[in-house]
C-alpha positions in Angstrom: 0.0 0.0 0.0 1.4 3.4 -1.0 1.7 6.1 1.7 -0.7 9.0 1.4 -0.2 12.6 1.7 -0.4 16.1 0.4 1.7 18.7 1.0 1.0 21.9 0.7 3.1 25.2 1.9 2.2 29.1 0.8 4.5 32.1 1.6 4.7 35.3 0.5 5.4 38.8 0.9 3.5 42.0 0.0 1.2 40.7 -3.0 3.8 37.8 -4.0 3.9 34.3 -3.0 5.6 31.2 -3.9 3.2 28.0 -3.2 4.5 24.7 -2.6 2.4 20.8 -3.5 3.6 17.9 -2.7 0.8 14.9 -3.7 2.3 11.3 -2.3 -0.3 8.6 -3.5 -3.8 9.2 -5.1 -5.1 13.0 -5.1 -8.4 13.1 -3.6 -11.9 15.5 -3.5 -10.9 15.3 0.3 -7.4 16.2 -0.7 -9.0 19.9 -2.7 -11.4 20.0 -0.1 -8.6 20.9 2.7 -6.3 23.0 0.0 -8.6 25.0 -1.7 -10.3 26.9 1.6 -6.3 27.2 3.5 -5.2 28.8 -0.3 -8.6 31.2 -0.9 -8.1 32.4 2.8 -4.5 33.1 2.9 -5.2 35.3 -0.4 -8.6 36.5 0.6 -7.1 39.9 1.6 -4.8 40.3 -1.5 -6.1 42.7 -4.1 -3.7 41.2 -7.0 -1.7 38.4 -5.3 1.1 36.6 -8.3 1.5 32.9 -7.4 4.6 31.2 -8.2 3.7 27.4 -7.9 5.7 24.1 -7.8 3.9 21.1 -7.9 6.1 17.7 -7.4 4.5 15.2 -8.5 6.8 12.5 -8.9 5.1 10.3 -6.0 1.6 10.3 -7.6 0.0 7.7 -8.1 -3.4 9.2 -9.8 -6.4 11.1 -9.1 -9.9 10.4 -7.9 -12.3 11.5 -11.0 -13.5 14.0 -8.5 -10.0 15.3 -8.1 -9.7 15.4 -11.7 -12.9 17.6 -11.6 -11.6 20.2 -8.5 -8.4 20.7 -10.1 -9.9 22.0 -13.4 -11.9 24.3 -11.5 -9.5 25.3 -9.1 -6.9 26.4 -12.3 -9.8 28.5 -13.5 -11.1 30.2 -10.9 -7.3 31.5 -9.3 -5.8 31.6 -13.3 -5.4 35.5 -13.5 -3.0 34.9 -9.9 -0.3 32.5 -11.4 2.5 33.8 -12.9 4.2 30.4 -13.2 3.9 26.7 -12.5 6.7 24.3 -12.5 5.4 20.5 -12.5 7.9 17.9 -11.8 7.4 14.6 -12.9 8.6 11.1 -13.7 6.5 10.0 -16.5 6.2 11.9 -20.1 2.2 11.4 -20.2 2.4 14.6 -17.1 4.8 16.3 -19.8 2.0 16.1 -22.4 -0.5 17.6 -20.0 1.5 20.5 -18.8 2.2 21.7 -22.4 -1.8 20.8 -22.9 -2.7 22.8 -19.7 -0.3 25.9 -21.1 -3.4 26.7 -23.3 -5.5 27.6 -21.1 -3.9 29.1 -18.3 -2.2 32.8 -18.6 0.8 31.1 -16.3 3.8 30.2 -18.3 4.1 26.6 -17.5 7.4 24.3 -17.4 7.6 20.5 -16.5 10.9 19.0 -15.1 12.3 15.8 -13.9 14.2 17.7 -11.5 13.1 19.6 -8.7 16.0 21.6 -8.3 15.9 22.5 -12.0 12.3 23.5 -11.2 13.1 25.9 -8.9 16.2 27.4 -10.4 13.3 28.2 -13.2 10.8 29.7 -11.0 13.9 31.9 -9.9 14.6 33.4 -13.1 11.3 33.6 -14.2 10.7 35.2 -11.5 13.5 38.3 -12.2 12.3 38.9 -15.5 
């Protein structure tokens, strides 16, 4: 049985923030149902907050159709506050969707094998 978790960590300063996902196992509706209210909250005050976001991903083993559901509407509803998601990965089909998902979100969006390659990305992206 695969250990289960998601990790989630938000900082920022001012009206910029970097956000932090970890999903270890299946991603759940209970899994969005935790996040979603802890992110909308720590922005609620935030007239224009800019999100930087890495997701790792490398641990997943799938999504609940539910999930699959609450993601989609979670990118569209907090799209205008992402400036740029890194997703890191370990399989080519998560590759596909991130240059899929770059169609509809006004992030610029980068997958990765590497988390430190990730980050180094969000970095300069983040200078320009």
């Amino acid at each position: 049985m695969t250990e289960k978790a998601f990790l989630f960590e938000l900082r920022g300063n001012g009206d910029e923030f970097y956000c932090y996902i970890k999903v270890i196992g299946k991603l759940t509706h209970a899994d969005y149902e935790k996040f979603v209210p802890m992110f909308e909250k720590t922005l609620s005050n935030i007239k224009e907050p800019k999100v930087k976001v890495l997701v790792d991903i490398t641990e997943l083993d799938g999504w609940e159709l539910q999930a699959l559901w609450d993601d989609l509407k979670f990118g569209l509803n907090h799209n205008s506050e992402f400036t740029n998601i890194a997703v890191v990965g370990k399989s080519h089909l998560y590759e596909y969707g991130v240059k899929i998902s770059n169609w509809f979100t006004h992030a610029k969006m980068q997958y990765f094998e590497n988390i430190n390659e990730a980050s180094n990305w969000l970095e300069i992206e983040a200078q320009k």
